[in-house]
C-alpha positions in Angstrom: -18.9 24.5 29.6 -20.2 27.9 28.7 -22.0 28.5 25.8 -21.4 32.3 25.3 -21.1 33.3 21.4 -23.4 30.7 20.3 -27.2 31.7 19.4 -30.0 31.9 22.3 -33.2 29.8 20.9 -35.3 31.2 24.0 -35.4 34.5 22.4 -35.9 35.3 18.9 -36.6 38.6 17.8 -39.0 38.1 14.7 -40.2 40.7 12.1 -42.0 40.3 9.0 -39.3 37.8 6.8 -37.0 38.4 9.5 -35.7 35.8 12.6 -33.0 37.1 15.2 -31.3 34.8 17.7 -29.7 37.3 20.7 -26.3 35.9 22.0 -26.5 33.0 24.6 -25.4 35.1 27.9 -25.2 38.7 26.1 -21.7 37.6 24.8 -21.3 38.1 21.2 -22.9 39.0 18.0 -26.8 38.6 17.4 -27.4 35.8 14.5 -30.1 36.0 11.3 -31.3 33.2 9.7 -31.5 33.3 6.2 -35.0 34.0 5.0 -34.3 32.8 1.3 -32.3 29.8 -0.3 -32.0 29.4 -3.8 -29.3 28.1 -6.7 -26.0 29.3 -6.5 -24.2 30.4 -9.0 -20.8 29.0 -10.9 -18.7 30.8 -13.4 -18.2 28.4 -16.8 -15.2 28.9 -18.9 -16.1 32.4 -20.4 -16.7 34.1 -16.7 -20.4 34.0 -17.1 -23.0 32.7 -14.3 -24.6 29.9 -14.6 -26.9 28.1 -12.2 -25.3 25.5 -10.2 -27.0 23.0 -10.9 -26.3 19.8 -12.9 -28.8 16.1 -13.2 -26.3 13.5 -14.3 -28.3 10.0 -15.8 -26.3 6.9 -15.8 -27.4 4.2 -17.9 -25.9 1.1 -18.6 -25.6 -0.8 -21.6 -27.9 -3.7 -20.8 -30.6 -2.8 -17.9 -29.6 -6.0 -16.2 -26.2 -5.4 -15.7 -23.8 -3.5 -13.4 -23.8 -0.4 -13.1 -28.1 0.2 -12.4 -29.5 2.9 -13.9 -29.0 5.8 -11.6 -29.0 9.8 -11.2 -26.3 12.3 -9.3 -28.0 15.3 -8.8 -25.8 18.1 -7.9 -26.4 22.0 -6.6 -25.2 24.6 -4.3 -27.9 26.0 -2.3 -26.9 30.0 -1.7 -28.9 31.4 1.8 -29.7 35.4 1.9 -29.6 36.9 4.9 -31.4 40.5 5.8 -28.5 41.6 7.5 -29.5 45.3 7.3 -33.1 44.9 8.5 -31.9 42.7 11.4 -29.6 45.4 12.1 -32.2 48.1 12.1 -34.4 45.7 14.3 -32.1 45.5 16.6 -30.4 49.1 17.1 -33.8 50.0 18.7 -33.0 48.2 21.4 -29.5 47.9 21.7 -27.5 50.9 20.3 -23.7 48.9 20.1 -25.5 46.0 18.7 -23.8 43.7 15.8 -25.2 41.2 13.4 -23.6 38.1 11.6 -25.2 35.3 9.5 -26.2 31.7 11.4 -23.7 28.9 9.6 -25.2 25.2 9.1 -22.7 22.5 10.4 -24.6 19.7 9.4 -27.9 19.0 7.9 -30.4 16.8 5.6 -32.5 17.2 2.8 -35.9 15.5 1.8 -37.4 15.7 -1.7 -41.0 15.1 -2.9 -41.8 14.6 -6.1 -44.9 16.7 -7.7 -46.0 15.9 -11.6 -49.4 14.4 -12.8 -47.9 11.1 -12.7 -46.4 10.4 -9.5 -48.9 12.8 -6.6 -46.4 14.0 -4.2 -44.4 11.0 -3.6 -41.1 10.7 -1.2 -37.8 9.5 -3.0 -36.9 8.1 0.2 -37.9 7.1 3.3 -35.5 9.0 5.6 -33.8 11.8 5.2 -30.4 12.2 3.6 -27.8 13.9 5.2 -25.7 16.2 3.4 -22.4 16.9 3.0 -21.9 20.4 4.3 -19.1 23.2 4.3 -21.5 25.7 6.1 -24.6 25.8 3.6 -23.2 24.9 -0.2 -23.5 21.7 -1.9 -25.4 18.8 -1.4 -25.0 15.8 -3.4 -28.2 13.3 -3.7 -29.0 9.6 -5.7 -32.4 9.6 -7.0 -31.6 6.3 -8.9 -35.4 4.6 -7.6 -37.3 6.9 -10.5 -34.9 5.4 -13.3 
């Protein structure tokens, strides 16, 4: 199985804010991490952008009964990639040299909590995995601080 195209983790070129992967066996495009990930952004009904990002609280009408209190929250993550400075970087050493962004396939996310209250304490104990179409929304309970 060869495993030409995909990224070579023996050799990263690094700059300042900047990570480069060559391509496993020379074959292929060099690949930049994103060095920034922050809310995307959703158009609402009138075409402006909005954060995507949305806390849904579900409460019941007696605490004791189905459903339990619980939380959705709900946000697409958007990456940046320095595409030009990797670029740059990398046309000193390689003149024909091309560039494309890393895609996620799978992933999980861990949150810690920070307020005066609760001193940085885990929601969970693992991990959650996410569901993934490269790197955009991620869906998450947090129903144990309700």
């Amino acid at each position: 199985m060869s495993l030409q195209g995909l990224p070579d983790f023996y050799q990263p070129m690094q700059a300042e804010n900047l990570q480069v992967f060559y391509p496993y066996e020379n074959a292929g495009d060099y690949l930049v991490l994103p060095n920034l990930l922050q809310i995307g952004n959703r158009l609402n009904q009138q075409f402006e952008e909005r954060p995507d990002f949305t806390l849904t609280l579900v409460r019941g009408q007696n605490p004791a009964l189905l459903p339990k209190p619980h939380g959705l929250l709900d946000f697409k993550l958007q990456p940046y990639y320095p595409l030009d400075a990797a670029l740059t970087l990398i046309r000193d050493s390689d003149a024909n040299a091309t560039v494309q962004p890393i895609t996620c396939k799978s992933g999980s996310c861990d949150y810690i909590l920070k307020s005066t209250a609760i001193k940085f304490q885990k929601i969970s104990k693992q991990p959650i995995p996410l569901s993934w179409n490269g790197l955009t929304t991620a869906r998450y309970p947090i129903s144990k601080f309700l």
